[in-house]
DRENDO-1510 file (C-alpha; in Angstrom, 1 decimal, always signed):
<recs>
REC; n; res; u; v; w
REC; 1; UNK; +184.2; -24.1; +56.0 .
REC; 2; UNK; +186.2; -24.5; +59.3 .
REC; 3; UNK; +188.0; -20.8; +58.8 .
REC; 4; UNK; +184.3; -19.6; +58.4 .
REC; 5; UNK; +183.3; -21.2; +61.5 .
REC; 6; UNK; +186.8; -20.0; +63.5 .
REC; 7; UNK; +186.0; -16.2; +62.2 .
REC; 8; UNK; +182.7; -16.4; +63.3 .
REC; 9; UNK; +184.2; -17.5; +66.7 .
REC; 10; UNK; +186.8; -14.5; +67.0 .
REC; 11; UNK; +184.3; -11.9; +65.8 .
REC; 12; UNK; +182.0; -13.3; +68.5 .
REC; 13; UNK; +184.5; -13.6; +71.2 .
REC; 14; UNK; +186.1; -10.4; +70.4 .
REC; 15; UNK; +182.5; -8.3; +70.2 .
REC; 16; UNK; +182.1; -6.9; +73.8 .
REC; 17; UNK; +185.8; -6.4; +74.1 .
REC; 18; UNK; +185.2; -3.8; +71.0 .
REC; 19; UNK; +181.8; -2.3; +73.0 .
REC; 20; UNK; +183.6; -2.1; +75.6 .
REC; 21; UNK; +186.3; +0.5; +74.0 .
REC; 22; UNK; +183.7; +2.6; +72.2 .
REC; 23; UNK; +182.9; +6.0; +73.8 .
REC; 24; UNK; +179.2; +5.2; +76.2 .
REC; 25; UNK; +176.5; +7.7; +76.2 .
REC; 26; UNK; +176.4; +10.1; +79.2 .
REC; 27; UNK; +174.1; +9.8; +81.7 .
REC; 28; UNK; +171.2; +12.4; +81.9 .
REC; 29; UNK; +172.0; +15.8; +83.5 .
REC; 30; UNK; +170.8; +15.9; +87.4 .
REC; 31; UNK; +167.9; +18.1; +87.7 .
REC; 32; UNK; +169.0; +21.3; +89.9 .
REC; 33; UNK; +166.2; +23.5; +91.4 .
REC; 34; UNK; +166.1; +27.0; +90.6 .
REC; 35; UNK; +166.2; +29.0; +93.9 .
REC; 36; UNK; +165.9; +32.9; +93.2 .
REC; 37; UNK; +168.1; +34.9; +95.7 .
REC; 38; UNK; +166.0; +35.9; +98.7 .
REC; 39; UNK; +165.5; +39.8; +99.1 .
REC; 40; UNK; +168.2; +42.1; +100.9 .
REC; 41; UNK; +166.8; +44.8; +102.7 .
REC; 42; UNK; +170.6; +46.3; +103.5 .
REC; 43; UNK; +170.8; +49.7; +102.9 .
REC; 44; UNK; +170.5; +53.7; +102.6 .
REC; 45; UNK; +167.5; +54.3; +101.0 .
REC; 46; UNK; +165.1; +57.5; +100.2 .
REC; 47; UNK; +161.3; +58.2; +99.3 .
REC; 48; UNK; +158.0; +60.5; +99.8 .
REC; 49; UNK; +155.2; +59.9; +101.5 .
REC; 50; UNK; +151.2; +61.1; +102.2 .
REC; 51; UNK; +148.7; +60.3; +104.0 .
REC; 52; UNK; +145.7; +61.6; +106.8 .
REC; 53; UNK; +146.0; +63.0; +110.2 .
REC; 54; UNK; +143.5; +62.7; +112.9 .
REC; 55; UNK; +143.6; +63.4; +116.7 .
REC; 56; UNK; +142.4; +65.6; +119.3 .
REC; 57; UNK; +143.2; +69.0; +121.3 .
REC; 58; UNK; +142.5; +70.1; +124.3 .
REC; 59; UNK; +142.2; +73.2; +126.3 .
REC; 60; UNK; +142.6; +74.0; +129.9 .
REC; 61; UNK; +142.6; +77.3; +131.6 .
REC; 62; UNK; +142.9; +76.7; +135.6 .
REC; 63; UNK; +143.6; +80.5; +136.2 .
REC; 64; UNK; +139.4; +81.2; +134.2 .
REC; 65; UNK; +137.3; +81.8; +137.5 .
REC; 66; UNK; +134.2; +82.0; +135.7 .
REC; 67; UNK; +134.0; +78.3; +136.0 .
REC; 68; UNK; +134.9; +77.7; +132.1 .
REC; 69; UNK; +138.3; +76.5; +132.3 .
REC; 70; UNK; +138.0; +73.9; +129.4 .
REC; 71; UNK; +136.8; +73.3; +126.4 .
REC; 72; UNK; +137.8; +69.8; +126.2 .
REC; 73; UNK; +138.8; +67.4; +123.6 .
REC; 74; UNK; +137.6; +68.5; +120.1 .
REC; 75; UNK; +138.8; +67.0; +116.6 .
REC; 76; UNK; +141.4; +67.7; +114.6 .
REC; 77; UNK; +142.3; +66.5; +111.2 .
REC; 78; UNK; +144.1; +66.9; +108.1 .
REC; 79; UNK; +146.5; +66.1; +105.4 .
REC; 80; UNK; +150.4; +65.5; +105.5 .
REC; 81; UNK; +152.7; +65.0; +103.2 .
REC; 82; UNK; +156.9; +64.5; +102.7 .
REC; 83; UNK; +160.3; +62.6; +102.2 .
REC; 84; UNK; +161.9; +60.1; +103.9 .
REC; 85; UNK; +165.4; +59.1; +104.7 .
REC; 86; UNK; +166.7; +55.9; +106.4 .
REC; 87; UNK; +168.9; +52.9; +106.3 .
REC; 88; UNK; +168.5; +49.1; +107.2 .
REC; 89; UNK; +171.0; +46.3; +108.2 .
REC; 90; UNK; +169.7; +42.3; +108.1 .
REC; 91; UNK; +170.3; +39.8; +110.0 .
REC; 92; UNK; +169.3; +36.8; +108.5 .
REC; 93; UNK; +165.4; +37.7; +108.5 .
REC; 94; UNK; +165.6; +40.5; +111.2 .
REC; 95; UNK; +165.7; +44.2; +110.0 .
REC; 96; UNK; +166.9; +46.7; +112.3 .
REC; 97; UNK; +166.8; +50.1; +110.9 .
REC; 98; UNK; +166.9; +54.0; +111.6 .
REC; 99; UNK; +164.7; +56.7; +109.7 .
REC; 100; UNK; +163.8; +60.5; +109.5 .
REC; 101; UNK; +160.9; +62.3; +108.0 .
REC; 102; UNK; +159.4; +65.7; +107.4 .
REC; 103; UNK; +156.1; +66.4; +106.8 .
REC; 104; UNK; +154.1; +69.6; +105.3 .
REC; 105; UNK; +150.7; +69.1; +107.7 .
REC; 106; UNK; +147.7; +70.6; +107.1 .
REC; 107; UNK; +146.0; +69.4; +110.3 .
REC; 108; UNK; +143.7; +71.7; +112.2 .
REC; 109; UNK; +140.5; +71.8; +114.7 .
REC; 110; UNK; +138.1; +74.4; +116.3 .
REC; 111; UNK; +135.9; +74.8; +119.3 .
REC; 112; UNK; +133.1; +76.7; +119.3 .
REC; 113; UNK; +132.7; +76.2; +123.7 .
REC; 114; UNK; +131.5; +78.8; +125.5 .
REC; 115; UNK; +135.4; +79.0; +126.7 .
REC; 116; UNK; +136.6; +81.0; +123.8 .
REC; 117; UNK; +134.0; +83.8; +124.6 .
REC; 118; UNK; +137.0; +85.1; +126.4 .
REC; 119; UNK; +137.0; +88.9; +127.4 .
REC; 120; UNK; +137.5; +91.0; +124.5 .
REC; 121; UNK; +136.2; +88.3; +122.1 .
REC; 122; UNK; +132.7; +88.0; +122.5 .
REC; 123; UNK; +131.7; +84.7; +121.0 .
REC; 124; UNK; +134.3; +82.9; +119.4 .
REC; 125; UNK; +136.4; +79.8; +118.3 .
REC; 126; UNK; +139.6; +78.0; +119.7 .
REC; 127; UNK; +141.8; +76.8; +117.7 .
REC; 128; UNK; +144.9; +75.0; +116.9 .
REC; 129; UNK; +146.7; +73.9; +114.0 .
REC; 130; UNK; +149.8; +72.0; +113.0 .
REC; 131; UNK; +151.6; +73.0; +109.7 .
REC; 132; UNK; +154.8; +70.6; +109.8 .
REC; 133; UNK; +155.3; +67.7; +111.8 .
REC; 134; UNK; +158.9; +65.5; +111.9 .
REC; 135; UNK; +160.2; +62.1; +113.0 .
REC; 136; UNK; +163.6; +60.2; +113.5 .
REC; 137; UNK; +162.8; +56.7; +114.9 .
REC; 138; UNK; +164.7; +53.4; +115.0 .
REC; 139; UNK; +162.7; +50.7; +113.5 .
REC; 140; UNK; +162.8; +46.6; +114.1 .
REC; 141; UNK; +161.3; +44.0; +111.2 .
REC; 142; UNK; +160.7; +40.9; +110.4 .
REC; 143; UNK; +161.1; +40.1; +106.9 .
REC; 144; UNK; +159.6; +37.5; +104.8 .
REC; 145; UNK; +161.5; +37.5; +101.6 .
REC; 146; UNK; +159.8; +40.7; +100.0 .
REC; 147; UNK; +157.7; +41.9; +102.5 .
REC; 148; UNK; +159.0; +43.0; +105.4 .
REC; 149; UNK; +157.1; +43.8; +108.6 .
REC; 150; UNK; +158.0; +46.3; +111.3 .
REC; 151; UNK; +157.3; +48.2; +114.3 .
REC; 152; UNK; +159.1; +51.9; +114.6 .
REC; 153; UNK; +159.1; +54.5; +117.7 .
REC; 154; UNK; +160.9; +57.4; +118.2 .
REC; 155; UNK; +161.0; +61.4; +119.0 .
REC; 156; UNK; +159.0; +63.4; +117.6 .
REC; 157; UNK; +158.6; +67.6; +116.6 .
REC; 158; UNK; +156.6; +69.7; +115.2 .
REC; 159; UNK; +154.9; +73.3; +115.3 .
REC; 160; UNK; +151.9; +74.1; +117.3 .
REC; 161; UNK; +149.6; +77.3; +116.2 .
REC; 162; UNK; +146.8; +78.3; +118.7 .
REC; 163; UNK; +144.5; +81.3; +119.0 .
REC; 164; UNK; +141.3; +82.6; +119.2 .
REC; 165; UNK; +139.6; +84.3; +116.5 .
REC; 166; UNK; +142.3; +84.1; +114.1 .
REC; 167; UNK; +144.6; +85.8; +116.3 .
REC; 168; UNK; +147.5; +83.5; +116.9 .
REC; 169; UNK; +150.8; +82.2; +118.9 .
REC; 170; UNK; +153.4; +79.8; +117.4 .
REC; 171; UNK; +155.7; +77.4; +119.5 .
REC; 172; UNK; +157.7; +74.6; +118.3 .
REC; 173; UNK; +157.2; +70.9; +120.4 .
REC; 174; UNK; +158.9; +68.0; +120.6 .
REC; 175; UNK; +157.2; +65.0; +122.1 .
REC; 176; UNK; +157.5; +61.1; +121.1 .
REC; 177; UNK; +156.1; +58.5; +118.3 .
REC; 178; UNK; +155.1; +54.9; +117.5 .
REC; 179; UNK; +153.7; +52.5; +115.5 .
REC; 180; UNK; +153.9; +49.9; +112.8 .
REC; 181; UNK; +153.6; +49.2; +109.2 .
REC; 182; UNK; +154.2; +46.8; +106.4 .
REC; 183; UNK; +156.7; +46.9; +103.3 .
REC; 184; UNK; +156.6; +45.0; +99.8 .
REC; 185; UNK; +159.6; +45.2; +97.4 .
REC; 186; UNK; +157.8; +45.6; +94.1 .
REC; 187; UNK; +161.6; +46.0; +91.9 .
REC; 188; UNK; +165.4; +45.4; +93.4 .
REC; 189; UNK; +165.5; +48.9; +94.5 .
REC; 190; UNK; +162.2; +50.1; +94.8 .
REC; 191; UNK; +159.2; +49.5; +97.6 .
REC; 192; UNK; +155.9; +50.6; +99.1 .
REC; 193; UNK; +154.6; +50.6; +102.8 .
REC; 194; UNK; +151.5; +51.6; +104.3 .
REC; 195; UNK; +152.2; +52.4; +108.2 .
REC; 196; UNK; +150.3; +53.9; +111.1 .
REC; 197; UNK; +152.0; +56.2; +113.4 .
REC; 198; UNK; +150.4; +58.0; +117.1 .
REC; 199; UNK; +152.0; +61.5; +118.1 .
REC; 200; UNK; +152.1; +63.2; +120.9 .
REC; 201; UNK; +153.8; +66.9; +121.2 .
REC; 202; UNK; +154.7; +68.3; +124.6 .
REC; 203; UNK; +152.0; +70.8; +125.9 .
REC; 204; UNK; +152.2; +74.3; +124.3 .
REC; 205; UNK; +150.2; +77.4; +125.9 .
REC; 206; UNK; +148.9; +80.6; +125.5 .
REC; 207; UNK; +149.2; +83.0; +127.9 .
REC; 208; UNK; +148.0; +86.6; +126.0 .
REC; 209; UNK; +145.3; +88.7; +125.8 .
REC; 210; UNK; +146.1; +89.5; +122.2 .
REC; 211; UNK; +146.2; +85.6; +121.2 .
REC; 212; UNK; +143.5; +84.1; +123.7 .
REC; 213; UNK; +141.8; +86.7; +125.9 .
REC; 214; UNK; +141.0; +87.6; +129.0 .
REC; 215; UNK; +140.1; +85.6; +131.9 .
REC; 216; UNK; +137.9; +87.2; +134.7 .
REC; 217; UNK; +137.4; +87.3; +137.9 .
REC; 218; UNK; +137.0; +89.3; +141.0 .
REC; 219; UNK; +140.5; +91.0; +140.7 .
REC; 220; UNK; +139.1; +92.0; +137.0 .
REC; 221; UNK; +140.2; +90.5; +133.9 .
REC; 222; UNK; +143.9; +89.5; +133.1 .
REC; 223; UNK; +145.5; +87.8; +130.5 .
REC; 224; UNK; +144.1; +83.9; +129.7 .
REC; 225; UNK; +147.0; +81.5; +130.8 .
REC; 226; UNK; +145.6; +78.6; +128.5 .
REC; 227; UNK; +147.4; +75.2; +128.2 .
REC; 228; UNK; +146.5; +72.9; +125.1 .
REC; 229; UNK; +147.0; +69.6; +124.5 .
REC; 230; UNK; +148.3; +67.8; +121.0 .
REC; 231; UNK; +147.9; +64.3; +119.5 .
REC; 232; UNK; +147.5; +62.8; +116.2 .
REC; 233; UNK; +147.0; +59.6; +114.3 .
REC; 234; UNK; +148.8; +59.3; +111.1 .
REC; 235; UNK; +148.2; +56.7; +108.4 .
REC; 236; UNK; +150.8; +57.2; +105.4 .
REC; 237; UNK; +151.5; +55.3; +102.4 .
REC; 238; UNK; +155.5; +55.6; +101.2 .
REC; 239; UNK; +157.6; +54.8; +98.2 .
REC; 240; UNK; +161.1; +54.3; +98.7 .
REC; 241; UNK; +164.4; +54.0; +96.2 .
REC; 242; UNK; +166.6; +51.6; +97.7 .
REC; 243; UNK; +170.8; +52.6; +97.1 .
REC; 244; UNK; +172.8; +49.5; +97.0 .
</recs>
């Protein structure tokens, strides 16, 4: 009975010293937040874009001594269309950025003024279209993970075709741009923007009798000496492949 009661003893003397050497559970894993990588907008990148085209010309003869020396402001409007090249560098969430495009432009206007009834026309319509318009502009954003927001101004060229009657004279203008638009990342190299951009070419003119007609006056008639005026609205929508 006594070596029961002494075993009993050591087994219960000896028990936490045995727990003690026996491997413990671990302790549960420490929860770690998932934080997906915020969105880089580094880089060359390339797209099309479309969109709608509306403004205003404006003709001025000051030579026309019959008193009709403008026909001023009438609409012009029109679609556009083209591809895109630029690159980006970010700092933290500022964007600063540099980008060309080149549009096709189908953007065009008449006037039906008593002005275009130039000498050797009879009644007829001013004109002036634009067939291709192009941009290289710097551009500054703000971006907010995946959408990125931005203002852009630059230079700014493009063709200017006026006549009367169909008969025509092309010069090529350069002049200036601005504006602003928003971007969304939609894949890791892909996004979309909507963006409004104003241009202004420099003045172009017409100054023949073949193109714009006659001006009169008491010397007699001689060749119209015409100046006209360019500006357009643009509102495109883009898609752009990001190269990383």
């Amino acid at each position: 009975m006594k070596r029961a009661l002494a075993a009993a003893a050591f087994v219960a003397a000896a028990g936490p010293t045995w727990a003690a050497d026996l491997p413990q559970p671990a302790p549960p894993p420490a929860y770690v937040p998932v934080i997906a990588p915020v969105y880089n907008w580094g880089g060359i990148y390339f797209g099309i874009n479309g969109g709608y085209g509306f403004g205003s010309s404006n003709w001025t003869d000051p030579n026309n001594f019959s008193g009709l020396g403008s026909t001023g402001d009438f609409n012009m409007s029109g679609f556009v269309v083209g591809s895109t090249l630029g690159a980006n560098i970010q700092f933290d969430a500022f964007v600063l950025g540099v980008e060309g495009d080149f549009d096709y432009a189908g953007l065009q206007g008449t006037s039906s003024s008593a002005f275009c009834g130039a000498v050797g026309f009879g009644a007829a319509e001013c004109e002036t279209k634009d067939t291709w318009l192009g941009t290289f502009r710097g551009r500054v954003g703000y971006a907010v993970d995946r959408v990125l927001f931005y203002g852009t101004g630059g230079g700014a060229f493009g063709n200017v075709i006026t006549g009367v009657a169909g008969n025509f004279t092309t010069s090529t203008k350069a002049g200036w741009t601005a504006g602003a638009g928003v971007e969304a990342a939609f894949a890791d190299n892909w996004t979309a923007r909507i963006e409004y951009l104003y241009v202004d070419l420099l003045n172009a003119s017409c100054t023949t009798s073949a193109n714009c007609g006659q001006d009169t006056g008491l010397a007699g008639p001689f060749p119209a000496n015409d100046t006209i005026k360019f500006n357009t609205s643009l509102i495109r929508l883009g898609v752009d492949y990001k190269f990383r």
